[in-house]
C-alpha positions in Angstrom: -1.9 -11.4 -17.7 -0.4 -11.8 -14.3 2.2 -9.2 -15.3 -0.2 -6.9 -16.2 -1.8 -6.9 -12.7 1.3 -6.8 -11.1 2.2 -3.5 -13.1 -1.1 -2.4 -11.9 -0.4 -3.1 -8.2 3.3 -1.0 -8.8 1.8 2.0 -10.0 -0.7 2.0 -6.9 2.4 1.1 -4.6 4.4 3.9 -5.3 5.0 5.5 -1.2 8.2 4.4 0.1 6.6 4.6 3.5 3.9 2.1 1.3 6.4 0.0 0.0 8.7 -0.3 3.2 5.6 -1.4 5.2 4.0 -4.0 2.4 7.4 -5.2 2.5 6.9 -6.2 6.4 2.8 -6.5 6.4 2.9 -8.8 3.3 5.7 -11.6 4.5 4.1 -11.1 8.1 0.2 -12.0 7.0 1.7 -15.0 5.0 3.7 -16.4 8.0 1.1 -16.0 9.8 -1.3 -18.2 8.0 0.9 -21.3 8.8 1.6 -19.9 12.0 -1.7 -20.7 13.2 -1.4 -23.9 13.2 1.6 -24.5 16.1 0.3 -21.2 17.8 -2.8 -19.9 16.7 -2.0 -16.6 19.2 1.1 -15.7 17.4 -0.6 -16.6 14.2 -3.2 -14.3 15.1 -1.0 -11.6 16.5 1.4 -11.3 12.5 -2.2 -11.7 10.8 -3.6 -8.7 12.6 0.0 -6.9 13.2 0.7 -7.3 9.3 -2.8 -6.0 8.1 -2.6 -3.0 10.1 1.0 -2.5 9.0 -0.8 -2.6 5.3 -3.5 0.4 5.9 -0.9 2.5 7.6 1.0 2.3 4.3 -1.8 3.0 2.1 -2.5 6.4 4.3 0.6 7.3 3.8 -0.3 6.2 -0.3 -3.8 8.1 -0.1 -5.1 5.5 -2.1 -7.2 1.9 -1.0 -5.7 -0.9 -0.9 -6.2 -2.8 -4.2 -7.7 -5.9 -3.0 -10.9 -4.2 -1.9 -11.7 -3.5 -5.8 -10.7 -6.8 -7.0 -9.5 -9.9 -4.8 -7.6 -11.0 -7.0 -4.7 -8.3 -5.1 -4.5 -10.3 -2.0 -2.6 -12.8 -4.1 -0.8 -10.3 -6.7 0.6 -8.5 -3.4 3.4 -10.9 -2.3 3.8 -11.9 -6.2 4.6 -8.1 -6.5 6.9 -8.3 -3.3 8.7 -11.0 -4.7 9.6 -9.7 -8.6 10.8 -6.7 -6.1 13.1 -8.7 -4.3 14.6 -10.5 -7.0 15.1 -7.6 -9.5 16.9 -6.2 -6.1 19.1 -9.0 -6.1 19.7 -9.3 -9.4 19.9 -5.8 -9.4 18.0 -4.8 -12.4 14.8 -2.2 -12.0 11.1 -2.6 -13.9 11.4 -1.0 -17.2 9.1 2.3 -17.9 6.0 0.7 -20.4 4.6 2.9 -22.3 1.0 4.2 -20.4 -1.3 1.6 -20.8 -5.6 2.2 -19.5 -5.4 1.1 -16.4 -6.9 -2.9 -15.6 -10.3 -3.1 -14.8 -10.5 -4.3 -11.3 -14.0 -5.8 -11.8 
């Protein structure tokens, strides 16, 4: 199930420009939630910094951000970011499913 809104998430995430700043934004916001709590104004500052970093990508996308159709997203995101990373490292890329109907973000 979680793999299936993760595919989801890739095909909306498809803009380098996208995908170079989620790969900032994302990492930023969750720094910045533990931040807060030795410096709430730097918290503050990678909270804010890293969501704006996140709409400029998804201009760039021309699509909304997913979380504001299901908030499920905000946690899929850096789940997303991370299967990136490692299949970087490991060096191995998603495999092409076949099309599935999209998830219903509902």
């Amino acid at each position: 199930m979680i793999q299936e809104y993760i595919e989801n998430y890739r095909k909306v995430h498809r803009h380098p420009v996208n995908q170079a700043l989620h790969a900032v934004g994302i990492p930023m916001i969750i720094v910045s939630l533990v931040w807060v709590f030795f410096n709430w104004k730097i918290g503050l500052a990678l909270f804010v910094l890293g969501w704006i970093l996140q709409f400029i990508g998804h201009a760039f996308e021309g699509k909304p951000p997913a979380f504001l159709s299901n908030p499920k997203y905000l946690i899929i995101g850096p789940l997303w970011l991370v299967q990136k990373w490692v299949r970087k490292i490991l060096g191995k890329e998603p495999a092409e499913s076949p099309p599935k109907e999209p998830l219903k973000t509902q």
